[in-house]
MITI-933613 format. One record per residue (C-alpha): x, y, z. Coordinates in steps of 0.5 Angstrom, whole numbers, plus 500, padded with zeros to 3 digits. Example, Ala and Ser with C-alpha at 12.3 -4.5 7.8 and 13.67 -1.06 7.14 Angstrom:
<finus>
<finu x="525" y="491" z="516"/>
<finu x="527" y="498" z="514"/>
</finus>
This chain:
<finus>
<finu x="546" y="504" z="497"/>
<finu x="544" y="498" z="499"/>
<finu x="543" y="492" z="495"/>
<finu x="541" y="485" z="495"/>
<finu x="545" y="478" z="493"/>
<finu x="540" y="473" z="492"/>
<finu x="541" y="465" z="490"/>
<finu x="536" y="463" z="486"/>
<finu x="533" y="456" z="485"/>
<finu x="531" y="454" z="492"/>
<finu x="525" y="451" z="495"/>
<finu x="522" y="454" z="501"/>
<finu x="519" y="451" z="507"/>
<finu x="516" y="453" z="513"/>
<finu x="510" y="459" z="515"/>
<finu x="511" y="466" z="515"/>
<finu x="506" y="471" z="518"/>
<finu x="505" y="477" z="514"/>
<finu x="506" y="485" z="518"/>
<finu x="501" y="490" z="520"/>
<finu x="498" y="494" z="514"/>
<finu x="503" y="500" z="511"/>
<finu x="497" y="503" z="507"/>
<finu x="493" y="503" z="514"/>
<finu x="498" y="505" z="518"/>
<finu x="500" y="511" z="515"/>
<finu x="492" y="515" z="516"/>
<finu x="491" y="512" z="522"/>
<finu x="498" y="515" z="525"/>
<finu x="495" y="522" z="523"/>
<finu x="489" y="520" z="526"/>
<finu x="491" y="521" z="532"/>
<finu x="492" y="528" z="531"/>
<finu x="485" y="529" z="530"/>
<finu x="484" y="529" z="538"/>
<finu x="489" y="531" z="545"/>
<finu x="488" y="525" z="548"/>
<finu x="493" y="518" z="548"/>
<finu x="491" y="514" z="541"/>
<finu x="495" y="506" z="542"/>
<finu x="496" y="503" z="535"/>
<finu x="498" y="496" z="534"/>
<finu x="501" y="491" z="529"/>
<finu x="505" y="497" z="526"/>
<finu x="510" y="495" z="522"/>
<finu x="517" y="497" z="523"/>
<finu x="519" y="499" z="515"/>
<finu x="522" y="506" z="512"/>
<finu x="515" y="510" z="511"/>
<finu x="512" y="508" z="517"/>
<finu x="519" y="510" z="522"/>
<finu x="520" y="516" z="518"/>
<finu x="512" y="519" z="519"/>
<finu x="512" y="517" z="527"/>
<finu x="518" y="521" z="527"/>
<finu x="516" y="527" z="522"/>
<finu x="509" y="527" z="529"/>
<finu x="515" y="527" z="534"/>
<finu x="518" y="533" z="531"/>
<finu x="511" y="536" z="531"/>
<finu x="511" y="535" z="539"/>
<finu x="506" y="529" z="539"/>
<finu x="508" y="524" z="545"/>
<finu x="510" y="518" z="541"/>
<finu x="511" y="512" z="547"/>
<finu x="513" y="505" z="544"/>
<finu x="510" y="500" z="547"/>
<finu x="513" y="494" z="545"/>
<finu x="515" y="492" z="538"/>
<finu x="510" y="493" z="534"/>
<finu x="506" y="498" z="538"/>
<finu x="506" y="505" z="539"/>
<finu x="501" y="511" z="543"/>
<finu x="502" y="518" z="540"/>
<finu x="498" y="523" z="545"/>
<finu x="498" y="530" z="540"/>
<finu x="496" y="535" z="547"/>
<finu x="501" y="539" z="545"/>
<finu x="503" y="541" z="537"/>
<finu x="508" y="546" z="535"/>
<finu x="505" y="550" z="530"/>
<finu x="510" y="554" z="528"/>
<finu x="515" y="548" z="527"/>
<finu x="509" y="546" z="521"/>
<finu x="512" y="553" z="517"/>
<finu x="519" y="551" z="518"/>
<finu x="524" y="549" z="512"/>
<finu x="525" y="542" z="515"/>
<finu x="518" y="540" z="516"/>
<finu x="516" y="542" z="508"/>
<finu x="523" y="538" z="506"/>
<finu x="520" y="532" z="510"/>
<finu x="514" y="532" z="507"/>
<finu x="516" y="533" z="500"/>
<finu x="519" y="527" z="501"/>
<finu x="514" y="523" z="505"/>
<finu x="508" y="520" z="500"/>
<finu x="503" y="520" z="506"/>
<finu x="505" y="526" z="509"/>
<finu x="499" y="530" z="505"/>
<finu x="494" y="526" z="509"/>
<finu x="497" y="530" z="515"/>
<finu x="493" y="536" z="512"/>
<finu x="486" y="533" z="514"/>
<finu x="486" y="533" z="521"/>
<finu x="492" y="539" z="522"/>
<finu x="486" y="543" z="518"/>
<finu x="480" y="540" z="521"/>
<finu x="483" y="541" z="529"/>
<finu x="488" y="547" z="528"/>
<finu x="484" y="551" z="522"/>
<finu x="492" y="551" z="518"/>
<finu x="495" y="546" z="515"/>
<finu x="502" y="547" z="510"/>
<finu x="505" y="542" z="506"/>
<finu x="511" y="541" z="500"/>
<finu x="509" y="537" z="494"/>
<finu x="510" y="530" z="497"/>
<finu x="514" y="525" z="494"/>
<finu x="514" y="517" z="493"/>
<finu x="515" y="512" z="488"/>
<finu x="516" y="514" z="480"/>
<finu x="510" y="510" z="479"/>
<finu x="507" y="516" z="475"/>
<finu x="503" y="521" z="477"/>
<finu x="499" y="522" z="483"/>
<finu x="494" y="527" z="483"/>
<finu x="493" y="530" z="489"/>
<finu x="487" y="534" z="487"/>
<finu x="482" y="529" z="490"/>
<finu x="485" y="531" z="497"/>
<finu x="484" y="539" z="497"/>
<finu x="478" y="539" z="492"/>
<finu x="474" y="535" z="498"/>
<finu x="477" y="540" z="503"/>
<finu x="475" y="546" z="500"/>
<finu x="469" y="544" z="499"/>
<finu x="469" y="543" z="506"/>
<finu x="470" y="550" z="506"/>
<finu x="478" y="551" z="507"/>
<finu x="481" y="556" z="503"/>
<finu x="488" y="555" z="499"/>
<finu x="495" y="558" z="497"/>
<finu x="499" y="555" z="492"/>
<finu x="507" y="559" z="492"/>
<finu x="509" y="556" z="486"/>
<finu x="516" y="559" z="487"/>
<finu x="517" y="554" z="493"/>
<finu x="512" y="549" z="491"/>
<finu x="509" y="550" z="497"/>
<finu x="501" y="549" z="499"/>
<finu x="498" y="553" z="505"/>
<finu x="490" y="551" z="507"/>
<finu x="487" y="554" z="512"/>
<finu x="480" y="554" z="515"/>
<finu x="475" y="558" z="521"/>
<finu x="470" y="552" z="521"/>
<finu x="469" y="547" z="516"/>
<finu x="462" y="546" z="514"/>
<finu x="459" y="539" z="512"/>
<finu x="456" y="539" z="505"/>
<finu x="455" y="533" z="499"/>
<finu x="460" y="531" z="494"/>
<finu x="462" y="527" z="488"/>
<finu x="470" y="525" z="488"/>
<finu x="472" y="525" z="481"/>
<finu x="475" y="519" z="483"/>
<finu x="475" y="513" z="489"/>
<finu x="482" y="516" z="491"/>
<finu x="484" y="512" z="498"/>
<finu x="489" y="517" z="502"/>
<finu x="484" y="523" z="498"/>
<finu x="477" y="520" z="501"/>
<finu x="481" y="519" z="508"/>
<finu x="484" y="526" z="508"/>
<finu x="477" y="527" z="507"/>
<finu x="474" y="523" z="511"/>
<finu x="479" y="526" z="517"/>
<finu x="478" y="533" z="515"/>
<finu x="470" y="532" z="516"/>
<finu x="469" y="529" z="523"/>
<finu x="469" y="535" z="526"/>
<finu x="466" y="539" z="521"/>
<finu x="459" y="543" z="523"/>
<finu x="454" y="539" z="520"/>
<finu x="453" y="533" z="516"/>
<finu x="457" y="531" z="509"/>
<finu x="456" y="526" z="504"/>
<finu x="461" y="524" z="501"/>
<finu x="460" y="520" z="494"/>
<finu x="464" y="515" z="490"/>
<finu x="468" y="514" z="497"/>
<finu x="474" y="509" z="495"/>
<finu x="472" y="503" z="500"/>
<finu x="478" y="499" z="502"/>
<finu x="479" y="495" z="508"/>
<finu x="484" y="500" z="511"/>
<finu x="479" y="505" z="510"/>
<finu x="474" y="501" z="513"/>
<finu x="479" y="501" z="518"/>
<finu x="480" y="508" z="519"/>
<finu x="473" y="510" z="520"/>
<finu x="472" y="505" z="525"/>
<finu x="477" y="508" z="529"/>
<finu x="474" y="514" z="529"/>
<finu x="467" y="511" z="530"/>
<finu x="471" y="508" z="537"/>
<finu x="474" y="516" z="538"/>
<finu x="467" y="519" z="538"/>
<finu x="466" y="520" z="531"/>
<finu x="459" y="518" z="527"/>
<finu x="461" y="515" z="521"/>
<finu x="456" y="510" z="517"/>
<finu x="455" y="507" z="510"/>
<finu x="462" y="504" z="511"/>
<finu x="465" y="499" z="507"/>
<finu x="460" y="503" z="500"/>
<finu x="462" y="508" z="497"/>
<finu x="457" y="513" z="500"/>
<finu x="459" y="516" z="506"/>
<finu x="454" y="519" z="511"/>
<finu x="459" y="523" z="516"/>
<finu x="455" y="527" z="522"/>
<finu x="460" y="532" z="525"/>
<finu x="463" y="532" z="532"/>
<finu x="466" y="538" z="536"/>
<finu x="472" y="533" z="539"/>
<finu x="475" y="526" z="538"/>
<finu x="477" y="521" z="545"/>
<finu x="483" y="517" z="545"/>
<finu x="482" y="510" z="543"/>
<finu x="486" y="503" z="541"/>
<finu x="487" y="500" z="534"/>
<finu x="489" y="494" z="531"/>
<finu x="492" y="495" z="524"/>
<finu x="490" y="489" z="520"/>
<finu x="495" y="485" z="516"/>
<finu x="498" y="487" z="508"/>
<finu x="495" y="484" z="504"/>
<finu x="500" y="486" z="499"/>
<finu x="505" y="482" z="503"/>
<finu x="500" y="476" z="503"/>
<finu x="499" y="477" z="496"/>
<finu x="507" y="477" z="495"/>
<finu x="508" y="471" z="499"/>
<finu x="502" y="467" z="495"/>
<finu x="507" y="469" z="488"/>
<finu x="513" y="466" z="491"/>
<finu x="510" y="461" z="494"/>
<finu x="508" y="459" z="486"/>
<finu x="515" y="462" z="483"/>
<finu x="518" y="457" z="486"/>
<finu x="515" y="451" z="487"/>
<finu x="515" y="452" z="495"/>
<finu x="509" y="450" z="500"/>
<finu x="508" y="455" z="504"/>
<finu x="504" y="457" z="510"/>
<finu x="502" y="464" z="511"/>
<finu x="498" y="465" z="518"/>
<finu x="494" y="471" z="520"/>
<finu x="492" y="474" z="514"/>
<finu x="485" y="475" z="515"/>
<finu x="482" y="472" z="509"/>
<finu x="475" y="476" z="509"/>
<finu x="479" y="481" z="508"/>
<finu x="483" y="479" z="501"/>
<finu x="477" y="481" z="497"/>
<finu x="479" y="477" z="490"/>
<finu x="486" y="477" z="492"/>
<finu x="486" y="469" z="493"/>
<finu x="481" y="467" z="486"/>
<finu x="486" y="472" z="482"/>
<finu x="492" y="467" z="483"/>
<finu x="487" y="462" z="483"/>
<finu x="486" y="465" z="475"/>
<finu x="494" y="464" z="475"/>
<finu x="493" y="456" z="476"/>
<finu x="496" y="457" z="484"/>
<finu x="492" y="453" z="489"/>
<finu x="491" y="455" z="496"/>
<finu x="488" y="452" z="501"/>
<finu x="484" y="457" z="507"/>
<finu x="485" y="454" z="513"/>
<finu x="482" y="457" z="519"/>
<finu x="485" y="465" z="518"/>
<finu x="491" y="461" z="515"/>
<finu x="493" y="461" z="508"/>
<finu x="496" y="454" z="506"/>
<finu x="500" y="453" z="499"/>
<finu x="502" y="446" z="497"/>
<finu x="507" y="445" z="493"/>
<finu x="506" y="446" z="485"/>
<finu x="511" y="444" z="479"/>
<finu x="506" y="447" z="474"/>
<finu x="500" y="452" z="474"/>
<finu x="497" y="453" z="468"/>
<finu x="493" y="460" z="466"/>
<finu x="486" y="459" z="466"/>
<finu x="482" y="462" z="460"/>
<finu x="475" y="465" z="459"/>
<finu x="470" y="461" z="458"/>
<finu x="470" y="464" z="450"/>
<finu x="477" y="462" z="450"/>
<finu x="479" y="468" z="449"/>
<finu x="486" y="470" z="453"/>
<finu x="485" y="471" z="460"/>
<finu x="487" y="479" z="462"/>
<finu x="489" y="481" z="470"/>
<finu x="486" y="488" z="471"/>
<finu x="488" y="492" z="477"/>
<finu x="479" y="497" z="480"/>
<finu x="479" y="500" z="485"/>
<finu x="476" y="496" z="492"/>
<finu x="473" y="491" z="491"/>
<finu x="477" y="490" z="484"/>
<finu x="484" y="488" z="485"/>
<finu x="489" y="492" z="488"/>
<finu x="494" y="496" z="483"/>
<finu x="499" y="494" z="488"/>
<finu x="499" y="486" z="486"/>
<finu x="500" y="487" z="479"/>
<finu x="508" y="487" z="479"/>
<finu x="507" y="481" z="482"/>
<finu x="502" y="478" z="479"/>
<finu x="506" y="479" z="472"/>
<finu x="512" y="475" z="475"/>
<finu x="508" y="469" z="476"/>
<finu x="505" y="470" z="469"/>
<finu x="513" y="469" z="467"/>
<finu x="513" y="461" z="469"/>
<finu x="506" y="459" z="468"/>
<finu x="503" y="454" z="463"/>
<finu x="499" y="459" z="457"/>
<finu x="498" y="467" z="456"/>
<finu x="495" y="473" z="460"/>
<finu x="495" y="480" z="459"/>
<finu x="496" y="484" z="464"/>
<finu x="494" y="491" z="465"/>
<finu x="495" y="496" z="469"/>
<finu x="491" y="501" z="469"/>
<finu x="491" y="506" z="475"/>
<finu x="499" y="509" z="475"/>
<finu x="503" y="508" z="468"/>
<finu x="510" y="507" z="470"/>
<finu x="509" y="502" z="473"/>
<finu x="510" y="496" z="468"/>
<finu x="517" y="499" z="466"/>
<finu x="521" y="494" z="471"/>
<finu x="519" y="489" z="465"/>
<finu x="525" y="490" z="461"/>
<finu x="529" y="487" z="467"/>
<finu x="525" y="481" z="467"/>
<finu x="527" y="480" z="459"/>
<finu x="533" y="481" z="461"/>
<finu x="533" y="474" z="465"/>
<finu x="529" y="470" z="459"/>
<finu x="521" y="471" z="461"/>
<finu x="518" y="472" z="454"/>
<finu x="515" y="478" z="455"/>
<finu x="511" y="484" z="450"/>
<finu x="510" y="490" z="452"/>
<finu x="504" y="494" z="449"/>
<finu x="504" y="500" z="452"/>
<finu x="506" y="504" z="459"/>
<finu x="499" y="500" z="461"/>
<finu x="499" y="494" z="458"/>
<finu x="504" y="487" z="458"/>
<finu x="503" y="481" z="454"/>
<finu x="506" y="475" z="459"/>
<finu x="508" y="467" z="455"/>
<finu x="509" y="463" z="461"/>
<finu x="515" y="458" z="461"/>
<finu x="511" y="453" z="465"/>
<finu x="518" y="451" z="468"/>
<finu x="520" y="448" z="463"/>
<finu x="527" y="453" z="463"/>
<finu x="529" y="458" z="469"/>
<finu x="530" y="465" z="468"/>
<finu x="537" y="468" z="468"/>
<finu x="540" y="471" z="475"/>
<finu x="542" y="478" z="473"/>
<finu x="543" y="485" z="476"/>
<finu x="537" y="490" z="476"/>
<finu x="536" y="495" z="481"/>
<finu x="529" y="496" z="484"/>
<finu x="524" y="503" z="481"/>
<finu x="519" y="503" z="486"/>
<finu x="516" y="499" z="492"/>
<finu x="512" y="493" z="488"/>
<finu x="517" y="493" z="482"/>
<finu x="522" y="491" z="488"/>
<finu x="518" y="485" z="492"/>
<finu x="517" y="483" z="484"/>
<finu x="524" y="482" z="482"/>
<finu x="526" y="479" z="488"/>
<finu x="520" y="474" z="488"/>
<finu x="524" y="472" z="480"/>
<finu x="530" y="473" z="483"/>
<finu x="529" y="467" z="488"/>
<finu x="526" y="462" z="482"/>
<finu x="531" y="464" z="477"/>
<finu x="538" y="460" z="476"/>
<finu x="545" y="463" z="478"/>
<finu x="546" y="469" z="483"/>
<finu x="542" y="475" z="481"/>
<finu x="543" y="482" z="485"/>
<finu x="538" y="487" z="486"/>
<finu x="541" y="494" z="488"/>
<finu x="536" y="501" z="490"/>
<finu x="533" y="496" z="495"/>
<finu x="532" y="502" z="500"/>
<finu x="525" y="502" z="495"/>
<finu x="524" y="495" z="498"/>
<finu x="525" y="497" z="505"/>
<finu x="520" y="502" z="505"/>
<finu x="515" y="497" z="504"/>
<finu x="517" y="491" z="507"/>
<finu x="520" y="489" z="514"/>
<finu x="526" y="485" z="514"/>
<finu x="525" y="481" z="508"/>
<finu x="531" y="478" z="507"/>
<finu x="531" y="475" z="514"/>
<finu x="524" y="473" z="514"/>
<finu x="525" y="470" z="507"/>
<finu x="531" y="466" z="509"/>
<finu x="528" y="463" z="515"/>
<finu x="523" y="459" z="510"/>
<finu x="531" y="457" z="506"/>
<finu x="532" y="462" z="502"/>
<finu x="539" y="465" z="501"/>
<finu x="539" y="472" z="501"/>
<finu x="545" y="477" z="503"/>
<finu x="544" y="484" z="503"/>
<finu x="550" y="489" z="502"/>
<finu x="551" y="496" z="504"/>
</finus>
């Protein structure tokens, strides 16, 4: 198992251009199964879950041609259905968290889709009711073998209908979306989720024929189609990654600029570091940070203490609270951080009490942070990362801390983040992997 070996206490300068969009990237690439024409999509990152899904597509018989670095043309005119039942393909699912929003456009194009429990972060539970309560009412049938934990969908047509998701599920309102582009008739999909990666995702089907309207809200109006056409796509930067970079920049006293983050997309992300006392500055679609030896904490106007909550879009994205909770531990005041959305995912925080950040875990949801203020540093120490976000937050303490700090399981970074270590010491920090 790989491990990271961080010296903390270095400032970092220079510019760094976040990658291309995990989130995006994993429905756009099944998105191409919804057509047998060529599909190219650029600026796709070379992390873990990006490579592993690629792969699973190659092993169902999708031409994947790698165009350059960071673009691919996948081409789905010959898909072996049979692999879809094979035990190989089912373990590579329930390994795979985006696998399930394979079942969309398999059932949609091929009227079968199979698929395993999928799996992921520990972050707590993740229900995947969303997804085939909105495909069933589309009138697909399904089958769950409880001895193999194994779902089997089917469907002869898919018929347009109206419903109310009973939440605003991303991968579920995509799966959806996926699965109704070539439904007969018209579907009215309410309490849509409506993040800018699904705003991405519709118009890459609107480009391939698709008659998709009412994105960016949270009501969507889908006319179904008989087929989809190839098309080009360019996947927009992660805005996790613009986020992470924003706290680490403020972590540690650096100044920093991040270029190409297209800023009309970050929704609140920018305000909410503002509301931790970080400056930033928008320069053009560049996102410059000066250098800070303090940031205080704002207030409400009341006074009362300031709470960072995670929403669905436009709210803040659930991603960023790790981070958000790190750069917390060195500002001047307090804040409550509270993680609504999935509740393990504040459990890393015991980590950071280790290092000396004051701290009070209320409940799996809740965590109460006293800033230092930079007055005293965080300890380095040895922690191993739980899920992708938790990861990139304790690299981020581990970089501002004093001493040498060691950050196993990093195959949970991996997956999320393209080669970090590199990017990051190119902006001076000492990071040193070991396998």
């Amino acid at each position: 198992m790989a491990s990271f070996v961080i010296e903390g206490g270095y400032k970092l300068h220079g510019e760094i251009t976040p990658q291309g969009a995990k989130n995006e990237v994993l429905q756009v690439v099944c998105a191409t199964l919804l057509t047998d024409e060529e599909v190219t999509i650029s600026n796709i990152p070379n992390i873990l879950d990006v490579n592993n899904l690629i792969q699973l597509l190659r092993d169902m018989g999708v031409k994947v041609s790698k165009k350059s670095v960071d673009t691919y043309s996948f081409q789905a005119d010959d898909v072996n259905l049979s692999y879809l039942e094979s035990e190989e393909f089912l373990t590579r699912c329930s390994r795979l968290r985006g696998s399930v929003m394979l079942v969309g456009p398999l059932v949609a194009r091929f009227g079968r889709a199979m698929i395993a429990k999928p799996g992921g972060d520990k972050i707590g539970r993740r229900r995947l009711d969303t997804h085939f309560l909105g495909i069933q009412k589309l009138g697909a049938s399904f089958n769950y073998d409880t001895a193999k934990g194994v779902f089997t969908i089917t469907s002869n047509q898919m018929k347009g209908t109206y419903m109310l998701l009973d939440e605003a599920s991303v991968t579920g309102t995509a799966n959806i979306v996926m699965a109704a582009v070539l439904a007969e008739g018209k579907t009215t999909i309410y309490n849509a989720a409506c993040e800018p990666y699904l705003q991405q995702l519709c118009k890459m089907l609107n480009r391939m024929g698709a008659k998709i309207s009412g994105i960016a809200s949270n009501l969507l109006t889908i006319e179904g189609v008989k087929s989809l056409k190839g098309c080009t796509h360019h996947v927009l930067p992660d805005m996790i990654e613009v986020g992470s970079f924003i706290g680490m920049a403020g972590m540690t006293s650096s100044e920093i600029t991040i270029k190409n983050v297209s800023y009309d997309n970050l929704g609140i992300i920018p305000d909410s570091f503002r509301r931790l006392g970080i400056r930033l500055e928008q320069r053009g679609d560049d996102i410059f940070i000066p250098q800070q030896d303090h940031y205080e904490i704002e207030s409400f106007i009341d006074g009362s203490i300031m709470t960072i909550a995670d929403a669905p879009w436009p709210g803040l994205t659930p991603d960023l609270l790790s981070v958000m909770l790190v750069v917390a531990t060195q500002a001047k005041g307090s804040v409550l951080i509270h993680q609504k959305m999935f509740e393990s995912r504040l459990f890393f925080v015991d980590k950071l009490i280790d290092m000396g950040a004051q701290i009070i875990l209320c409940d799996p949801h809740r965590a109460v942070v006293i800033g230092h203020d930079h007055n005293f540093r965080l300890r380095g120490g040895n922690m191993t990362s739980p899920d992708i976000r938790a990861g990139i937050a304790l690299l981020i303490a581990a970089l501002s801390a004093e001493g040498i700090s060691r950050i196993h399981n990093i195959e949970q970074i991996d997956r999320g983040y393209q080669n970090i270590e590199q990017r990051l010491t190119a902006l001076g920090a000492r990071i040193t992997r070991i396998e």
